[in-house]
C-alpha positions in Angstrom: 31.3 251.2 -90.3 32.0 247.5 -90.0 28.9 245.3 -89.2 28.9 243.8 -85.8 29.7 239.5 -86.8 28.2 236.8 -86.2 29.6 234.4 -83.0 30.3 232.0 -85.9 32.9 234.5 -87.7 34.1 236.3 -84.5 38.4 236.7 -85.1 39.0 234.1 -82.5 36.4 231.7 -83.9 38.5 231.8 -87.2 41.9 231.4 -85.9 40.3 228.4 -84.1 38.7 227.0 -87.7 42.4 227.2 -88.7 43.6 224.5 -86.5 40.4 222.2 -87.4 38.3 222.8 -84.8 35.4 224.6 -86.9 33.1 221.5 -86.2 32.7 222.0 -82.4 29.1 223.5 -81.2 28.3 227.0 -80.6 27.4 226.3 -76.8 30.6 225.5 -76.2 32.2 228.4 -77.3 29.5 230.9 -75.4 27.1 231.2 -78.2 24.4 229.1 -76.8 21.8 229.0 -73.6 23.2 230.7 -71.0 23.3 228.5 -67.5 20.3 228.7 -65.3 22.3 229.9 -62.5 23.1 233.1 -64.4 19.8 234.2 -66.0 19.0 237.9 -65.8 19.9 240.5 -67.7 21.1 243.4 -64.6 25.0 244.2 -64.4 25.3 242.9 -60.8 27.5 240.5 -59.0 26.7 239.2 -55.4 29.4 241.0 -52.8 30.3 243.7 -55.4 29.4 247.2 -56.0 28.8 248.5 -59.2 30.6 252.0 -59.6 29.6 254.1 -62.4 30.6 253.1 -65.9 33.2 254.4 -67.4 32.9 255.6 -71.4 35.4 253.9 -74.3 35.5 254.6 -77.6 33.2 252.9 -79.6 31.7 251.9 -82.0 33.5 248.1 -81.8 32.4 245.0 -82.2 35.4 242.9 -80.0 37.5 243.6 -76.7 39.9 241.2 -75.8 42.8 241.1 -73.4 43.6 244.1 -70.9 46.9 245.0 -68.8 47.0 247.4 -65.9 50.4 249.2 -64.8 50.0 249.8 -61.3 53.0 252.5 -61.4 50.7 255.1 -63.6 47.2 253.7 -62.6 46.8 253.0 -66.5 44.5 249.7 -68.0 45.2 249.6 -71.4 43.1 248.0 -73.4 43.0 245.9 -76.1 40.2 247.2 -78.9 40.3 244.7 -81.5 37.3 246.2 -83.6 38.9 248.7 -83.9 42.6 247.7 -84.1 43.8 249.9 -81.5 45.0 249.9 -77.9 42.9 252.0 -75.8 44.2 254.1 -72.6 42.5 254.8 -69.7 43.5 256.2 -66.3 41.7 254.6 -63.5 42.3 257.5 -61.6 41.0 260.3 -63.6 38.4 257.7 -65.2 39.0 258.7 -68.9 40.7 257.7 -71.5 44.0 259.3 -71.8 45.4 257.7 -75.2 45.3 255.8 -78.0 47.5 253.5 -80.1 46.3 252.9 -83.4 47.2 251.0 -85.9 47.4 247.7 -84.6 45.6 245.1 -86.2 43.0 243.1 -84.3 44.9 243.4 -82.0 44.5 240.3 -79.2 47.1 240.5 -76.2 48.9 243.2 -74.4 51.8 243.2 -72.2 53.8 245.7 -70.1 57.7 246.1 -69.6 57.6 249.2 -67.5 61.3 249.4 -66.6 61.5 250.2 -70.5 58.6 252.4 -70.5 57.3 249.7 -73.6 53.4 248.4 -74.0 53.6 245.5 -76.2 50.6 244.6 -78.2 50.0 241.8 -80.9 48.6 242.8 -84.8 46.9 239.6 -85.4 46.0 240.4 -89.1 49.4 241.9 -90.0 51.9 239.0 -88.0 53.2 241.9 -86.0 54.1 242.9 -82.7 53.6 246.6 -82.3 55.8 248.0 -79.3 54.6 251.6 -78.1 56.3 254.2 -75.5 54.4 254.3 -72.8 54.6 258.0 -72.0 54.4 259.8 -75.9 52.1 256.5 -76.9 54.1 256.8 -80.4 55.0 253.9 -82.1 58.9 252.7 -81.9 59.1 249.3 -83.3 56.8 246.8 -85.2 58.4 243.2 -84.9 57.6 240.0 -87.4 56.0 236.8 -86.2 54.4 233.7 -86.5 50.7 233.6 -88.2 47.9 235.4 -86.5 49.8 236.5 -82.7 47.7 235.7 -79.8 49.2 236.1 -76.7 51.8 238.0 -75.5 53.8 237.9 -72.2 57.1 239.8 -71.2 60.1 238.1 -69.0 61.8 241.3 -67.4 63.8 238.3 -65.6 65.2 238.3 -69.1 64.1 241.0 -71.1 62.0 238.6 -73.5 59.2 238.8 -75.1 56.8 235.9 -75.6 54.4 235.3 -78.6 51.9 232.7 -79.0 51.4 231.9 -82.8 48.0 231.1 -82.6 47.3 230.0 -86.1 50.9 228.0 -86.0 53.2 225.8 -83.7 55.2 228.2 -82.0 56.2 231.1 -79.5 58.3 233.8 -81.0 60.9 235.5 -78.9 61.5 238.7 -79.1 64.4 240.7 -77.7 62.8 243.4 -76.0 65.5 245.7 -75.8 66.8 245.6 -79.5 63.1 244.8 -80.4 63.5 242.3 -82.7 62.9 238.6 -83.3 65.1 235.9 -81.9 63.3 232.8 -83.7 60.4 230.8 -82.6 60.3 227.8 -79.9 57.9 224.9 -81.6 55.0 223.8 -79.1 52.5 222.4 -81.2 48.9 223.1 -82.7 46.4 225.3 -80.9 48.3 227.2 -79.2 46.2 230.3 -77.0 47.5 232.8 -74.1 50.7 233.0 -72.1 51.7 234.5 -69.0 55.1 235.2 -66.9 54.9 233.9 -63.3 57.7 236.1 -61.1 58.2 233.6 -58.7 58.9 230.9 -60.7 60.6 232.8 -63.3 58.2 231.0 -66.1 56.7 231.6 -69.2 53.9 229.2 -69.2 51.4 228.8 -72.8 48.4 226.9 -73.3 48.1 224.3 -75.7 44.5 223.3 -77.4 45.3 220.9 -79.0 47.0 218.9 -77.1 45.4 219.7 -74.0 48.6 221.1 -72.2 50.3 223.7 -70.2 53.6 224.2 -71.2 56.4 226.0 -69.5 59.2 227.6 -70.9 62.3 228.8 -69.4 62.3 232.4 -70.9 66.5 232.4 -70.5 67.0 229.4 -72.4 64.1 229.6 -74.7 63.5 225.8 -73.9 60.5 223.8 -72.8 61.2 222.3 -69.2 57.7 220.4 -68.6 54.8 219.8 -70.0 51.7 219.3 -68.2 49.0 216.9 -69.0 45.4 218.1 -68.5 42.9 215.7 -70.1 40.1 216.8 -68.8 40.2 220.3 -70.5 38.9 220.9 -73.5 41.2 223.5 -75.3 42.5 225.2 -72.4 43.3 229.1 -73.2 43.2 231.5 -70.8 46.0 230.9 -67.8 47.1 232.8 -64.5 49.7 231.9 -61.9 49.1 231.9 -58.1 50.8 234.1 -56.6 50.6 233.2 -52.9 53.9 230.3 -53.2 51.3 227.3 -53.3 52.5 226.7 -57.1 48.8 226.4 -58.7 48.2 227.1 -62.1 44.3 228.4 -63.0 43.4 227.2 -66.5 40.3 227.7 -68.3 38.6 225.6 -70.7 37.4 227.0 -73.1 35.1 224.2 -74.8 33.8 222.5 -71.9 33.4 225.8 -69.2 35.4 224.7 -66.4 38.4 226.2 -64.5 41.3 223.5 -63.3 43.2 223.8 -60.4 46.7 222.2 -61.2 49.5 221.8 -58.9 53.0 222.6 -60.8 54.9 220.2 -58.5 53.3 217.3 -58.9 51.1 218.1 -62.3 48.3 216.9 -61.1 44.6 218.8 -61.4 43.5 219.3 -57.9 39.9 220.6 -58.7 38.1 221.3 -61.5 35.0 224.0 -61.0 32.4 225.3 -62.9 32.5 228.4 -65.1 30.6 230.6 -67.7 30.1 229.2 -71.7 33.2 230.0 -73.6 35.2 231.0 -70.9 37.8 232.9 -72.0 40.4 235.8 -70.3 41.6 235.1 -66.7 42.6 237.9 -64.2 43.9 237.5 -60.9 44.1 240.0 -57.6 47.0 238.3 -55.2 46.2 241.1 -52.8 42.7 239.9 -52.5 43.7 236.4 -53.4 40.4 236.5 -55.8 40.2 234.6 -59.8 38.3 236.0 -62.1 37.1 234.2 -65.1 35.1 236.6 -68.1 33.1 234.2 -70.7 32.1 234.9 -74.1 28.6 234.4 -72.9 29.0 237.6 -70.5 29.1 235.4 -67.7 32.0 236.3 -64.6 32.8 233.9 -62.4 34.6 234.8 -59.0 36.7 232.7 -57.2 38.4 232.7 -53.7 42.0 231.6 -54.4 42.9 232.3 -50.0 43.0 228.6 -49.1 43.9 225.2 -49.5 40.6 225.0 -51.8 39.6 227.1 -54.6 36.2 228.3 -53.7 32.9 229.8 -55.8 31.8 233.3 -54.6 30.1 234.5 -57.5 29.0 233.6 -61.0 26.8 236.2 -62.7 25.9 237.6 -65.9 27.0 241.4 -66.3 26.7 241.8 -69.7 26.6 240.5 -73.4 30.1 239.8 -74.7 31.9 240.4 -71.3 34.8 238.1 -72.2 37.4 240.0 -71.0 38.1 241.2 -67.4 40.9 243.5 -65.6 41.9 244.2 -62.3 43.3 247.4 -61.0 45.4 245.9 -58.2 45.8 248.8 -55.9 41.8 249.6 -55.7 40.8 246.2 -56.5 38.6 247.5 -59.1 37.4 244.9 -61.6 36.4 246.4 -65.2 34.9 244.7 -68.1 34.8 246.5 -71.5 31.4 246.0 -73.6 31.2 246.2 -77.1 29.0 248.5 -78.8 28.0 248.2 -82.6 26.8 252.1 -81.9 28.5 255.2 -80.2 30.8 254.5 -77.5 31.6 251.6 -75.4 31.1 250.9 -71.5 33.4 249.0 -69.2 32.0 248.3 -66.5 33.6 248.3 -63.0 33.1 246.1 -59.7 34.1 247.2 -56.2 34.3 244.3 -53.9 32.5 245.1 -50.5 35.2 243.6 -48.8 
């Protein structure tokens, strides 16, 4: 069995060593004193109920990024300590599958009409594409140095990459399944997501302290936005409600910013867990959640004009990545477990 690491040799803390950020402190990255506002130990969060907890496989020492398919009800899940994509109907409330293989594997996407989970093998430079209903492997693709993110364009039927230990996005065809070459960004680069409306793949930059969008047709950058404030911004989602607002999170000095596509400016920055880390987003409920590596979740009332605090809470050690099922609203955060199996824990709004 592997031993549980350390925060300071965690995957993600190595691929950030790689691009010369080694020196920054632990608190920033989660490992520290939790915020006095969060203290306690109980898995509650204010206007939430907690609904049993569902069992994973275990043990593992690292979850990271999740996608749900709202056609099938299915989160899959991304089980880096144990380098395989976990399946679990949220419906049934068991896990119906498993894809293994892929190595520490970080990001997940979905292109349903292709019936195709994509996941990214960090420690083999791969992208492993699965059929979603047999779960069988059908491709693995080539590509930059230690894949991060991944996003899919069904606008175009392209796959993004983030190279996270290089300067580039790979593209991937998705329905030959192979790589069309890489579009250079810089150092530092962390997740990606595809905004519908917009038609964008946006990717955050660390090092430069950007968010850049892509035009996944063209494979070219169209803007970059400047966000100075933000130390290493990672994880990303897209308002969905047409007021064209990006949520970023900061990764190094726990905030979330509030930036307005059309004119690039930040329009708020707010407070958020240390080490915050994967973003998830509910446009029916118009709520932004932000999981930390310090197992802080901060909630966040995306309705109006101004983004707005409803919640920040610690549910549990290591609770850096959150999902939404869209349909019930559910929210579920995996926990690791160095013994037997897993939990992720789910959240009910009460309204």
């Amino acid at each position: 069995m592997t031993a549980r690491p350390s925060c300071r040799s965690l995957p993600w803390r190595r691929s950030l060593a790689l691009v010369g950020v080694a020196a920054l402190g632990l608190a920033a990255l989660g490992c520290g004193s939790q915020t006095a506002r969060a203290a306690g130990t109980s898995a509650s969060l204010t206007g939430y109920t907690r609904l049993p907890s569902g069992s994973l496989p275990g043990p593992t020492y690292r979850w990271d990024y999740q996608a749900f398919d709202p056609a099938t009800s299915r989160l899959y899940l991304a089980d880096l300590g144990q380098s395989q994509v976990v399946v679990f109907d949220t419906r049934a409330q068991r896990v119906v599958g498993l894809i293994k293989g892929v190595g520490s594997v970080h990001g997940i996407a979905l292109a349903p009409e292709l019936h195709l989970v994509l996941a990214t093998a960090t420690t083999t430079n791969q992208v492993v594409a699965a059929d979603t209903e047999s779960l069988a492997v059908v491709a693995t693709i080539g590509v930059g140095e230690a894949p991060n993110g991944i996003a899919y364009a069904p606008s175009s039927r392209m796959v993004f990459v983030t190279d996270g230990a290089g300067m580039g996005d790979t593209v991937i065809s998705a329905t030959s399944l192979r790589s069309l070459g890489e579009v250079r960004l810089g150092l530092g680069i962390g997740n990606t997501i595809y905004d519908p409306a917009g038609r964008t793949i946006y990717v955050s930059l660390g090092n430069q302290r950007q968010l850049v969008a892509l035009d996944p047709s063209s494979h070219l950058v169209h803007r970059r936005y400047a966000l100075p404030g933000c130390q290493w911004p990672h994880g990303i989602q897209i308002d969905q409600s047409g007021r064209h607002r990006a949520f970023v999170a900061c990764a190094f000095n726990n905030r979330l910013e509030v930036l307005d596509l059309q004119s690039g400016k930040v329009l708020q920055t707010l407070s958020t867990g240390n080490g915050p880390d994967v973003v998830a987003l509910d446009p029916g409920l118009h709520r932004l959640y932000v999981a930390s590596n310090s197992g802080i979740l901060a909630v966040y009332d995306t309705s109006g004009l101004r983004v707005k605090e409803m919640a920040l809470a610690r549910v549990g050690a290591d609770a850096h990545t959150v999902g939404v099922d869209t349909l019930t609203h559910t929210v579920y955060l995996p926990l690791d477990s160095s013994s037997g199996s897993s939990t992720l824990l789910e959240f009910r709004p009460d309204r």
